[in-house]
N, C-alpha and C positions, 0 to 999 in steps of 0.2 A: 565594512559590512560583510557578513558571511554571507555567501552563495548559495542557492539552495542545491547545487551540486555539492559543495563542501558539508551540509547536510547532510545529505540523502549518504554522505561517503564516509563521513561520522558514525552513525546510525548504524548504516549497515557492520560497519566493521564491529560497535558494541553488539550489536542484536545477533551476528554470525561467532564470534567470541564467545557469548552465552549459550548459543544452541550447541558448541561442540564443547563446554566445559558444565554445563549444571545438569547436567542428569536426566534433561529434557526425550531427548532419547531413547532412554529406556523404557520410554512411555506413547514408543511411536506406533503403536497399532491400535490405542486409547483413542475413544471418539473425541474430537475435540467440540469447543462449544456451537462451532459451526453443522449446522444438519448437514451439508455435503459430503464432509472429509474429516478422516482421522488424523489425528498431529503429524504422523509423516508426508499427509498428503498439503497438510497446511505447510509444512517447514517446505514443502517442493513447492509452493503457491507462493512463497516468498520470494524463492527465487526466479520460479517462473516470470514473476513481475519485470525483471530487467531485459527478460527477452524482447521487451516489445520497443528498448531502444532499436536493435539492429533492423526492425522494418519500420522506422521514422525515413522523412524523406523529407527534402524542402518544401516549402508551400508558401511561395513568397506571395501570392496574386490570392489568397485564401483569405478569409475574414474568421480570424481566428474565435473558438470559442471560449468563454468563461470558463473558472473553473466547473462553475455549479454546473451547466450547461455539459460537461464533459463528463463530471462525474454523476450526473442524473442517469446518462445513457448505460450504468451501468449495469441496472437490471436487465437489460434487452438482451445483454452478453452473458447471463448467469448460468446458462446452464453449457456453454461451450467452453465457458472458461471452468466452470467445474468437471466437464468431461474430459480437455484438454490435461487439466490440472492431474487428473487419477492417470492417464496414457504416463505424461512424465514421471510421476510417482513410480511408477513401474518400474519404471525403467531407469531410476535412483534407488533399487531397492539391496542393490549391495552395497553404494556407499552414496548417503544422501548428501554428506559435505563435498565429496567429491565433486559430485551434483549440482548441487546449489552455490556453489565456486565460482562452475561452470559456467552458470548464467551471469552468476556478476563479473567474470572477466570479460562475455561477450558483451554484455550491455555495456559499461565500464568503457570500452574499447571503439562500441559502435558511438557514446555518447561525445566520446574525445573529436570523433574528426565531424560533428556533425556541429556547423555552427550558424546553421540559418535560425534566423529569431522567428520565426514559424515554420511550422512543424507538420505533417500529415501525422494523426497518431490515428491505433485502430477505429477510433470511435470522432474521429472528424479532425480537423484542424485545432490546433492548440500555438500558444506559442511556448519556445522551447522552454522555457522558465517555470513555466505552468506545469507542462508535461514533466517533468524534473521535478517537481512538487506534487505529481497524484503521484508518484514512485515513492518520496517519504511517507505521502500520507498510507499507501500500501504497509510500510514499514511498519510504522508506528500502531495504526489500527489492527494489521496480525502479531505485532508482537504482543501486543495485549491482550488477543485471541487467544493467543498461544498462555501467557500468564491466567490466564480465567481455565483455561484448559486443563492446567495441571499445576493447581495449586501449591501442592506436595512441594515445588519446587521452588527455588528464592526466582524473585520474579525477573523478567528481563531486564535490561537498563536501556531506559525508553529516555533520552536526553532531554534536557528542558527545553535547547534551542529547536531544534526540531520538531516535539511535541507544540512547541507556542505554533509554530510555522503553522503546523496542522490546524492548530484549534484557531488559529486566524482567519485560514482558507475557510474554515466553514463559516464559522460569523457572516464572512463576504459573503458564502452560496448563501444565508440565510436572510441577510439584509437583501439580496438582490431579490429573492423571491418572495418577501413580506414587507419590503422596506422599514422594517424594525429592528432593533438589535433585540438578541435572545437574552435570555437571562444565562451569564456561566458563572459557576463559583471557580471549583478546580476545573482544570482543565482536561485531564485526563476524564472526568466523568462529561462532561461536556460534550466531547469526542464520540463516548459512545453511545450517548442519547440522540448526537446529532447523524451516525452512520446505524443508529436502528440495534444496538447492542442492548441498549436500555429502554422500554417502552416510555412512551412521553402523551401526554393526553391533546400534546399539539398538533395540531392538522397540519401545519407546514413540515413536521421530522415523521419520519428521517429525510434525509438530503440526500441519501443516497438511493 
């Protein structure tokens, strides 16, 4: 059975491989489809995501959250992680692969020696499994941001194992909160109707 570290290590390597060979780049001071940030400040949002392995900590006595539960809390954090996100951009702006390297050799590095099966993540307890699965879902969701961003461009390679991974996790968040399953076709659209990319006339989405 793949790991969702061998995921999230997949993913990454396709999704980083694209951003330094399709042309993405030359399109980094273009808004992207996000109202916060323009595609350079989104490609530094991707890697910023790995930082938040190296401030994980044990939490063995903790009652870990869900995913839904983790990833709900994420509005609360919108606008620090977008003002956080623009500080780094800055400061990636002579060389953002450089950059965003960076983070994933620290995160990468901090995730290896960290092996308690729960976790203190910024937004509560998780266990490590989970928290290693909102980092794919990070991938996956902006690399698609990124793909809707600048069309012009052949789109990222968003893998199938790790996309299912994603559009699994949410089904869970959305059985847990409706106790229904949703209706999905594809998965990739499924993705973005349930993180609020696509308007849905449903009162339970977005999930996030």
């Amino acid at each position: 059975m793949v790991t969702n570290e061998e995921l999230l290590r997949s993913q990454w390597a396709a999704l980083r491989g694209w951003i330094e060979t399709s042309g993405v780049l030359q399109h980094a001071q273009e808004q992207s489809v996000l109202e916060a940030w323009n595609v350079h400040e989104l490609i530094t949002h991707i890697g910023r995501s790995f930082l938040d392995f190296p401030v994980l900590g044990p939490a063995p006595r903790a009652e870990p959250r869900t995913i839904h539960e983790y990833i709900s809390n994420y509005g609360t954090s919108a606008r620090d992680i977008a003002d956080g996100t623009k500080q780094l951009a800055r400061s990636f702006a002579g060389d953002v692969l450089a950059g965003i390297d960076n983070c994933a050799r620290l995160g990468f590095r901090a995730l290896d020696s960290l092996k308690a099966e729960v976790v203190r993540g910024p937004l509560g307890a998780i266990t490590r499994e989970d928290f290693i699965l909102t980092r794919v879902l990070e991938l996956v969701v902006h690399g698609d941001d990124l793909a809707r961003s600048v069309p012009g461009v052949a789109a990222p390679p968003l893998l199938e194992q790790p996309v299912a991974a994603v559009s699994d996790a949410l089904i869970s968040a959305y059985v847990e909160v409706t106790t229904r399953e949703p209706e999905v076709g594809d998965r990739l659209d499924w993705i973005r109707i349930a993180t609020g990319r696509v308007a849905s006339d449903d009162d339970a989405l977005p999930l996030l």
